[in-house]
C-alpha positions in Angstrom: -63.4 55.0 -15.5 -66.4 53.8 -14.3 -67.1 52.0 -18.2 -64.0 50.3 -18.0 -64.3 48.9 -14.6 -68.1 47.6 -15.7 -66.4 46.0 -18.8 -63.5 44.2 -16.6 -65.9 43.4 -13.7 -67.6 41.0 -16.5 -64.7 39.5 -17.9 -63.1 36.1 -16.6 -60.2 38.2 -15.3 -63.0 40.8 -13.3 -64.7 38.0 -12.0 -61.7 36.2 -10.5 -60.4 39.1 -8.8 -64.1 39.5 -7.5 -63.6 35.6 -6.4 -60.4 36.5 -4.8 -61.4 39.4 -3.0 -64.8 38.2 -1.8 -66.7 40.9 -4.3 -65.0 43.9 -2.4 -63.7 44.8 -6.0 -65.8 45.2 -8.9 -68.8 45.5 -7.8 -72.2 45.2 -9.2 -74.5 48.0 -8.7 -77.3 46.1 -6.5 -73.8 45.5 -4.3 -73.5 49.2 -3.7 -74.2 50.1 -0.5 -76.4 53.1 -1.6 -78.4 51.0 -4.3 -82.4 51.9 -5.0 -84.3 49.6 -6.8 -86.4 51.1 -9.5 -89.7 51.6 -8.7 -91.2 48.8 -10.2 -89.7 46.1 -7.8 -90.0 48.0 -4.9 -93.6 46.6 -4.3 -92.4 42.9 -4.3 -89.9 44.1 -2.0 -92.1 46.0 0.2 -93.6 42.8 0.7 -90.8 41.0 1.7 -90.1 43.8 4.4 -87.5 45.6 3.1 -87.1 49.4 3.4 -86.5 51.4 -0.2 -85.9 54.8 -0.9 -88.6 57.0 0.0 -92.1 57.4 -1.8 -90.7 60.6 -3.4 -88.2 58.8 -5.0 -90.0 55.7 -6.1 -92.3 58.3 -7.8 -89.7 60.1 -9.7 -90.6 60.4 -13.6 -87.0 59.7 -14.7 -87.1 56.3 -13.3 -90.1 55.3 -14.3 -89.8 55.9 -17.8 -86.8 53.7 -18.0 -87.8 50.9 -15.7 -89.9 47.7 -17.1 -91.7 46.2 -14.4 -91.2 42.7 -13.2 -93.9 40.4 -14.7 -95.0 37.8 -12.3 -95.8 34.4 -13.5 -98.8 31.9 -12.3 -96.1 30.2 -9.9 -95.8 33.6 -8.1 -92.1 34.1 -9.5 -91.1 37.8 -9.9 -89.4 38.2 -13.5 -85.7 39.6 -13.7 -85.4 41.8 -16.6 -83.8 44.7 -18.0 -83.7 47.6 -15.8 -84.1 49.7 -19.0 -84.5 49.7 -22.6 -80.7 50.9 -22.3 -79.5 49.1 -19.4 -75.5 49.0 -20.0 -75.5 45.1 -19.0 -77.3 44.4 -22.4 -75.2 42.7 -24.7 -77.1 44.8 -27.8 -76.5 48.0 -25.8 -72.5 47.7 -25.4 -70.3 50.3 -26.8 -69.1 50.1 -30.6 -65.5 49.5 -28.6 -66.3 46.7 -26.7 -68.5 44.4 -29.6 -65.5 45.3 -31.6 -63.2 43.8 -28.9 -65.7 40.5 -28.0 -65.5 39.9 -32.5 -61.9 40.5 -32.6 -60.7 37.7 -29.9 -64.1 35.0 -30.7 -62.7 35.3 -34.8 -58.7 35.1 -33.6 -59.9 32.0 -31.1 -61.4 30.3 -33.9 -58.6 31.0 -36.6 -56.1 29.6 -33.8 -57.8 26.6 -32.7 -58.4 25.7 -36.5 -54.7 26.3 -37.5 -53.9 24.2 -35.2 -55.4 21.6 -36.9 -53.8 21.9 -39.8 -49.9 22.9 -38.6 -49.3 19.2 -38.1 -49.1 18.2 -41.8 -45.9 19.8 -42.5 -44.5 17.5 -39.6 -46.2 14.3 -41.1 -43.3 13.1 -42.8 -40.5 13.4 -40.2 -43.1 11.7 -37.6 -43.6 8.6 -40.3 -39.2 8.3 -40.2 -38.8 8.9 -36.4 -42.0 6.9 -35.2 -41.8 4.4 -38.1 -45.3 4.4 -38.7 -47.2 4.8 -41.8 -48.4 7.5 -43.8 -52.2 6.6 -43.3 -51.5 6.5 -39.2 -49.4 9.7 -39.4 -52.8 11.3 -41.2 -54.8 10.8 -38.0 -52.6 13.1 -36.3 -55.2 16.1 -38.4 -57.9 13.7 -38.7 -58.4 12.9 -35.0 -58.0 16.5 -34.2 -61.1 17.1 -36.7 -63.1 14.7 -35.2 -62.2 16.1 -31.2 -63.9 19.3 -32.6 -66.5 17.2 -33.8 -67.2 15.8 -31.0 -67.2 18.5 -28.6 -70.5 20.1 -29.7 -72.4 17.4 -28.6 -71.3 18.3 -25.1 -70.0 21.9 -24.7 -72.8 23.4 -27.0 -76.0 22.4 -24.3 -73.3 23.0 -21.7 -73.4 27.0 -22.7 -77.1 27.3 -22.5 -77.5 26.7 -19.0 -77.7 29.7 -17.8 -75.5 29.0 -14.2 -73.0 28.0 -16.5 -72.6 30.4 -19.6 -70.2 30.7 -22.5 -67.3 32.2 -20.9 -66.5 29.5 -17.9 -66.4 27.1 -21.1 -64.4 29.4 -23.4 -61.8 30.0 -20.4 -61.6 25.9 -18.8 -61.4 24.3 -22.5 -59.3 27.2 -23.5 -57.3 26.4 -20.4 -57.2 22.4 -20.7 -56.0 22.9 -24.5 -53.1 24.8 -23.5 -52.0 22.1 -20.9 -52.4 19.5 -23.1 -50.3 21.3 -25.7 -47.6 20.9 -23.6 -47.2 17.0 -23.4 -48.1 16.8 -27.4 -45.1 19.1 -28.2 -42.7 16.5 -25.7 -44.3 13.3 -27.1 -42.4 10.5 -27.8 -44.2 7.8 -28.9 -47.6 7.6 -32.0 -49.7 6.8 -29.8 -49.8 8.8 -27.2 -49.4 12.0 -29.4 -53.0 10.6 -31.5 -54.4 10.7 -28.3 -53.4 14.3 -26.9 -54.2 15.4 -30.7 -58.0 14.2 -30.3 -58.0 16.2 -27.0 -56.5 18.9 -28.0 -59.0 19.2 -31.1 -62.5 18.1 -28.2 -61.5 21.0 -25.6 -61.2 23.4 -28.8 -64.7 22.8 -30.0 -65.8 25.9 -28.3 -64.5 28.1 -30.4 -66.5 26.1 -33.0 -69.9 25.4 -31.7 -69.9 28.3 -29.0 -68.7 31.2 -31.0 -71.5 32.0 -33.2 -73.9 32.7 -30.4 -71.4 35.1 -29.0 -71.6 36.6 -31.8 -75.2 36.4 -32.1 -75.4 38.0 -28.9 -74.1 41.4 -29.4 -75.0 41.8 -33.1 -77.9 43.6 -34.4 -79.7 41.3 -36.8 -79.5 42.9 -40.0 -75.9 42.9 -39.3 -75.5 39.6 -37.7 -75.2 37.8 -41.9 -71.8 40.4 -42.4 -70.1 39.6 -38.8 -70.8 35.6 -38.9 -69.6 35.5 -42.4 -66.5 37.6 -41.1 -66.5 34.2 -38.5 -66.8 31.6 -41.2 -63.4 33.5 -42.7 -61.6 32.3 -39.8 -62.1 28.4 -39.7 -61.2 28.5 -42.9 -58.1 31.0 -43.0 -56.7 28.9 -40.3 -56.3 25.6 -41.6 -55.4 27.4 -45.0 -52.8 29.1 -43.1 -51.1 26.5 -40.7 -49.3 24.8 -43.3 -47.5 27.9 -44.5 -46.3 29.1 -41.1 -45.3 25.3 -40.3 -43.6 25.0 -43.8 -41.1 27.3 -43.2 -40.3 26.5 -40.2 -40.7 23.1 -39.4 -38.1 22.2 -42.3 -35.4 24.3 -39.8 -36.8 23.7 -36.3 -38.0 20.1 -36.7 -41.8 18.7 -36.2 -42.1 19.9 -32.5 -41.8 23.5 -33.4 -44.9 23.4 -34.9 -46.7 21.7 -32.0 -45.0 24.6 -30.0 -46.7 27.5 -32.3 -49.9 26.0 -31.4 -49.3 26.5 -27.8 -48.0 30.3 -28.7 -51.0 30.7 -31.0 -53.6 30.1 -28.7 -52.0 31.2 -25.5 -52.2 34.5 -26.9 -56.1 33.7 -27.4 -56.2 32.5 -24.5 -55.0 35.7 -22.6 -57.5 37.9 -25.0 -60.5 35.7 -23.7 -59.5 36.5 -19.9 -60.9 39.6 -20.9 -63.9 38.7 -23.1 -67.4 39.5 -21.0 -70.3 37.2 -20.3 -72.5 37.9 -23.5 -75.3 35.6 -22.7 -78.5 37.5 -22.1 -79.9 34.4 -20.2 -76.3 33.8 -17.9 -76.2 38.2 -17.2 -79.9 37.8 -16.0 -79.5 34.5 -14.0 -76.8 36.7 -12.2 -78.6 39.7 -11.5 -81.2 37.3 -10.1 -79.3 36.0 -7.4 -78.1 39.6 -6.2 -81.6 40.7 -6.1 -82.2 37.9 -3.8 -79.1 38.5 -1.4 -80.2 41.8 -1.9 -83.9 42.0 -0.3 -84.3 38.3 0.9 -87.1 37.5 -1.4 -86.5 34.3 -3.2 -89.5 35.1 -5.7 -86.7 36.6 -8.1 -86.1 34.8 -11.2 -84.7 35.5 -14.6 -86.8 33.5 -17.5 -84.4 30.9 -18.1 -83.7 30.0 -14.9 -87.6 29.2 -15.0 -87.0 27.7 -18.3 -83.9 25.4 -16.6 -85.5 24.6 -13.5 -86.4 20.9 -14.5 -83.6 20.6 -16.7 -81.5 17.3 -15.9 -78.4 15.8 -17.4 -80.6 12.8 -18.5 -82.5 15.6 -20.4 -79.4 17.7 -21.6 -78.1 14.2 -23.0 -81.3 13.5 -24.6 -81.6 16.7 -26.5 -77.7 16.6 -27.7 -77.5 13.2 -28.3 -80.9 11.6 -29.6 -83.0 14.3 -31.0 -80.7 15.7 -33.9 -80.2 11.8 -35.1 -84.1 11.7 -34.9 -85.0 14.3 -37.0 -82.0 13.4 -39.2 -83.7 9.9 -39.3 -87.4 11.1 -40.4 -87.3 14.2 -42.2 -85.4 14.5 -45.7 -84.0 18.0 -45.8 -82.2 17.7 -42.8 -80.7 14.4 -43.6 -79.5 16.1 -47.4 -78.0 19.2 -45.7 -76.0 17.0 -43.3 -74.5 14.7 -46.0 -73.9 17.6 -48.5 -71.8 19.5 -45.9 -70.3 16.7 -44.6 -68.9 15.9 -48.7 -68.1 19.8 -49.3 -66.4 19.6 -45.9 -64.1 16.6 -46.3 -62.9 17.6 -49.7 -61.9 20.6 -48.3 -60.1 18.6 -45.5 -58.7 16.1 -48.5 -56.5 19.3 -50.1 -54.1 18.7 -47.2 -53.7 15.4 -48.5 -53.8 15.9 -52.4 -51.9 19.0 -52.7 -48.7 17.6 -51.8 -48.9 14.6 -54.3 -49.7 17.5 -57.3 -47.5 21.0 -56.1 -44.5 18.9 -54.5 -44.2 15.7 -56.3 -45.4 17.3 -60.0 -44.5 20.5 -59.5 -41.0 20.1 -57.6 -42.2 22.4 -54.5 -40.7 22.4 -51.2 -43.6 23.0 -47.8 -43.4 26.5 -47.6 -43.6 27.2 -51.4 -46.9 24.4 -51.4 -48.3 26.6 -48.7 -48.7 29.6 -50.5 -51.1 27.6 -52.7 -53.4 27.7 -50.1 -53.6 31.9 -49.9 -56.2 30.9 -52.4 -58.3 29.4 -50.4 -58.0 32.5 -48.4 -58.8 34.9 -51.4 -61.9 32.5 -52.7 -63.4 33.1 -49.4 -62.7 37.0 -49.3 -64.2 36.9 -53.2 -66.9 34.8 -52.7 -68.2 36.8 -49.7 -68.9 39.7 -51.8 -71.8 38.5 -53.9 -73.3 36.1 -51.3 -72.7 39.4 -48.9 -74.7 41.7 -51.4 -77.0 39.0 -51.6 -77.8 39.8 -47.8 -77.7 43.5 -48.5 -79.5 44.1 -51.6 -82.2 41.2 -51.3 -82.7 39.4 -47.6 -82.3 42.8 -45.6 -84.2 45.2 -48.4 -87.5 42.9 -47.9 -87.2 42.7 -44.4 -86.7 46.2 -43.7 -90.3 46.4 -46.1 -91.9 43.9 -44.2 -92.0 41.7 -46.2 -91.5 37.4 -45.5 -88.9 35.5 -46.6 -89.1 32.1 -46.8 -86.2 29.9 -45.8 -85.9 28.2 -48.9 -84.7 31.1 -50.0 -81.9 31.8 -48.2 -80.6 28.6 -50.6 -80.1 30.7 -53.7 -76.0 31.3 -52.8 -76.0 27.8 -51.9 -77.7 26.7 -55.4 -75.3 29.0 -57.3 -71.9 27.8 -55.5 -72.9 24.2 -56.0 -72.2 24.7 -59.2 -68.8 26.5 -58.8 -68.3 22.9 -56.6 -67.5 20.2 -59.6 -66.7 23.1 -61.9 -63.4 24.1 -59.7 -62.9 19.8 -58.7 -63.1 19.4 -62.3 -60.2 21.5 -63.6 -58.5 20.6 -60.4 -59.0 17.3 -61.3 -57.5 17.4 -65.2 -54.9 20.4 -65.5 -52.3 18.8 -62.4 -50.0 17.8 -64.6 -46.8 19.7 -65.4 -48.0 20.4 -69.1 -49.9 23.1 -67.3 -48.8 26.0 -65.1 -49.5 25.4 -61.6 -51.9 28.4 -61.2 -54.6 26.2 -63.3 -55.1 23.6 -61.2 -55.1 26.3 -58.1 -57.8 28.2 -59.7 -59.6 25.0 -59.2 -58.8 25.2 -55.9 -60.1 28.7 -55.6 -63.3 27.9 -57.4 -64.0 24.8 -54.8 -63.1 26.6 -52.1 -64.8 29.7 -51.9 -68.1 27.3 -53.0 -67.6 25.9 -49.5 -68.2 28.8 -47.6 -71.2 29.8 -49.2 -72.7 26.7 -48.8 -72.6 25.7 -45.4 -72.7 29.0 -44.9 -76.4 29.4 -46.8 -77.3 25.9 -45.3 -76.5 26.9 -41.4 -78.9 30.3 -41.9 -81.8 27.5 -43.8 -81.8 25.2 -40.8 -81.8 28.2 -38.1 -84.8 29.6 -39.8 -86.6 26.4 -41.0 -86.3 24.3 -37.6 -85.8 26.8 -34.9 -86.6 24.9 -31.9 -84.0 22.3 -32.7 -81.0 24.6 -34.4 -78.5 23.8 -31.8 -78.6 20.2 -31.7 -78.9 20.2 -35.4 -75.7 22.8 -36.1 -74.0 20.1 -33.3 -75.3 16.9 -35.3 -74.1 18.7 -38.7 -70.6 19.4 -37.4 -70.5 16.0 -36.3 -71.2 14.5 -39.3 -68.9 16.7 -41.2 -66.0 15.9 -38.7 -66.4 12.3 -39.0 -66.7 12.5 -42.8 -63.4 15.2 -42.9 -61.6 12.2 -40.7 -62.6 9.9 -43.3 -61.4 11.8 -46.0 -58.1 12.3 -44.7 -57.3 8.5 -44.4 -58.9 7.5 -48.0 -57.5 10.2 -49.7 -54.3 9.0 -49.7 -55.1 5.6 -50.9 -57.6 7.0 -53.1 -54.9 8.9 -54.8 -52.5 6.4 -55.3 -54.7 4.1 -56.6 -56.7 6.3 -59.1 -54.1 9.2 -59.7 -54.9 12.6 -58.5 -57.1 13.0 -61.8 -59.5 9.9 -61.7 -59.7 10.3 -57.9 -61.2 14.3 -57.4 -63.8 13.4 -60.8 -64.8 11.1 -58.2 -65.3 13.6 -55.8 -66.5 16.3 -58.3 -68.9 13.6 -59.6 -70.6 13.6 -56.0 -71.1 17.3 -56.2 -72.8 17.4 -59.3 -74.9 14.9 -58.3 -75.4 16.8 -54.9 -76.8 19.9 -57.4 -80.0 18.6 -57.9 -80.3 17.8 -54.0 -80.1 21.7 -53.6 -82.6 22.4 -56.3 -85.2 20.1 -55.2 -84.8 21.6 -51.5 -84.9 25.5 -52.4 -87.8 24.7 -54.8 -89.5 22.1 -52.9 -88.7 22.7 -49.8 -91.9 24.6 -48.5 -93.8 21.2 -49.3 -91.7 19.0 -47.2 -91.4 21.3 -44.4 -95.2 21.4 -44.5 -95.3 17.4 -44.1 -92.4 17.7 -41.2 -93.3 17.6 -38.0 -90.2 19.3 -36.7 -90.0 22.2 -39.0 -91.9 25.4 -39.6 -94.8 25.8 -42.2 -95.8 28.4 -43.7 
């Protein structure tokens, strides 16, 4: 009983009954009225004045053995730790139950927030005969919504890393302003104002984009942590793949607003599974425990290491580091500036399949919308394929050495990548030349399949390369990436239509495909290279 009350009591749901009954229920140990602090911080309280339990007691073997003491730093401050090396409020130390529960509702929040982006282009038509608008403004209603997520990052990411704030209070108040805004963009009546609720609906999701992987990263052991994050990349991938089949079928028969409607379904279930989702940053958990040790035993010397760390951290600051840095080191070193443009391009040619594929499975291959959107199962499938080799990659290669000790260097973590760029042109390629009703449509789709498992692996391989080869900038640099790639995914889906119609479906993807290839050698010169131009960056590590 006691296990599940400790797992509510950190939940948005525990903490809000806590709120609402002035912390009478749910209590935190040092709240109890018969709480001992471990030996080691009874002599900072003993200073302070405050009776403990008894010398016997503070003596005891047990407690000692488990117990780290304090450290104290120059300024005097009293360090906040771990009670333990198995203290139950560790993330790492959490029941196989309850990770299982935290990677089950952060992987459905993200498939739900990216279907939603998606669900809309089934409606896209009707909207264009109703609103009377054309088909390039009835595209923003996904490409606005891309660039919201986009967007987001740059603001919700450094948000999460203060450790008074944490990742849930964003998770649950964006969570909570999407679903009101949902509302009003299933009663709109007018283009305009529906763009706009689209782009807010697709900022206050962002979240579930830039915040979800550090969950993640939080309660994962690290040789694990490549499996469960690839597990994460399936879902902002399935989503979108999957919106326009549930919206196919149904918003034939129900009209365009049903489908605005099964976004509000969709993620108000999330929404209720993350009212039970626990704080899993180490940094907010400790920050907490910090302040009850103070109301505790009246000794304001009690501080968690990044609260410390955040002590001089202003907004000007936060802004800085979101908003200039990442476009800094974009600006001046090489590598960076390569892996932002080449996801960016694999990125919006994913996004330009919503656009293409009705021009080649409808209008070629006489499909109606929910038939088209069992093409993009494939998309689905290439993912699930693709993840075994780059998967066994991880097992068999990156995990083997490290459990021998011995170094890896970054570049390497590019091999996947190097071997999917090539599956990139190959599947635009035959994409590009077989849609055309000479040939069956499963051709063309095994183009499709080919692209888009190459995708995955490769922003997949290129997020891991920039965590491990610029690790004091990764978060502004994963939020500068996904902003690049959600402007250049907006991009895509207002030039692809004209692109198509102007070029045919054939002329207009070698186009595309001809990028990639050229992209190839981009790749190779990084994985080969790439240890001499980290060694001339000044942001990056050597060696």
């Amino acid at each position: 009983m006691s296990t599940l009350t400790d797992f509510i009591r950190d939940t948005p749901f525990g903490q809000g009954i806590r709120w609402a009954s002035s912390a009478r229920m749910f209590r935190y140990p040092e709240e109890e009225p018969d709480f001992l602090l471990l030996h080691p911080y009874i002599r900072a309280v003993e200073e302070g004045g405050l009776s403990t339990e008894n010398e016997n007691d503070s003596d005891s073997p047990e407690k000692k053995q488990t117990a780290h003491p304090p450290d104290q730093t120059s300024q005097g401050h009293n360090l906040v730790s771990w009670y333990s090396n198995s203290d139950p409020a560790n993330p790492s130390n959490w029941s196989m139950g309850k990770k299982a529960w935290v990677h089950a509702s952060i992987n459905y929040y993200a498939f739900a927030i990216y279907m939603a982006s998606s669900i809309y282009t089934p409606a896209a038509p009707e909207l264009i005969r109703i609103w009377d608008i054309s088909v390039t403004v009835s595209s923003l209603g996904l490409g606005i919504f891309v660039l919201g997520y986009g967007i987001g990052p740059l603001l919700f990411g450094p948000l999460s890393e203060i450790p008074a704030i944490g990742r849930s209070s964003v998770y649950l108040v964006t969570q909570f302003l999407f679903l009101v805004l949902s509302v009003p963009t299933a009663l709109a009546n007018n283009a305009a104002g529906f763009m706009v609720l689209r782009f807010l609906q697709g900022f206050f999701g962002a979240p579930a984009l830039c915040i979800a992987g550090g969950t993640i990263g939080d309660i994962t052991a690290p040789l694990w942590l490549p499996f469960m994050l690839y597990v994460y990349a399936f879902c902002p991938l399935a989503g979108p793949s999957l919106g326009p089949l549930i919206a196919g079928f149904s918003v034939p028969v129900k009209g365009w607003r049903w489908s605005m409607w099964e976004i509000v379904w969709s993620v108000g279930l999330s929404f209720v599974s993350m009212m039970f989702v626990p704080e899993t940053s180490a940094a907010t958990i400790l920050y907490r425990r910090a302040n009850r040790l103070r109301d505790l035993t009246s000794i304001e010397s009690y501080r968690s290491q990044s609260e410390i760390d955040h002590q001089h951290t202003s907004a000007s600051l936060i802004v800085k580091n979101s908003l200039f840095i990442p476009w800094k080191i974009n600006g001046l070193d090489p590598s960076v500036l390569f892996t932002s443009l080449y996801c960016a391009l694999v990125y919006c040619i994913f996004y330009s399949f919503f656009e293409v594929f009705p021009l080649v499975y409808m209008d070629m291959y006489g499909m109606n919308y929910g038939e088209m959107g069992l093409i993009y199962l494939a998309v689905l499938t290439a993912v699930v394929v693709g993840g075994v080799p780059y998967l066994g990659f991880i097992h068999f290669f990156v995990n083997k050495a490290t459990k021998e000790g011995r170094k890896i260097q970054p570049e390497t973590r590019l091999v996947p990548a190097l071997v999917a760029s090539l599956f990139m042109p190959t599947g635009l390629f035959l994409f590009a030349w077989t849609s055309d009703p000479r040939f069956h449509w499963i051709v063309p789709t095994i183009g499709v399949f080919l692209a888009s498992g190459a995708v995955c692996i490769i922003i997949q391989s290129v997020f891991v390369y920039i965590a491990l080869a610029y690790p004091a900038y990764v978060s502004s640099l994963l939020a500068a990436n996904t902003f690049c790639r959600a402007v250049l995914a907006l991009a895509a889906v207002l030039w692809s239509g004209p692109l198509y119609h102007d070029l045919g479906v054939g002329r207009g993807t070698s186009i595309l495909g001809g990028l990639c290839g050229g992209c190839i050698i981009g790749v190779f010169v990084l994985w080969h290279w790439g240890h001499a131009l980290r060694a001339r960056s000044r942001f990056a590590v050597s060696g």
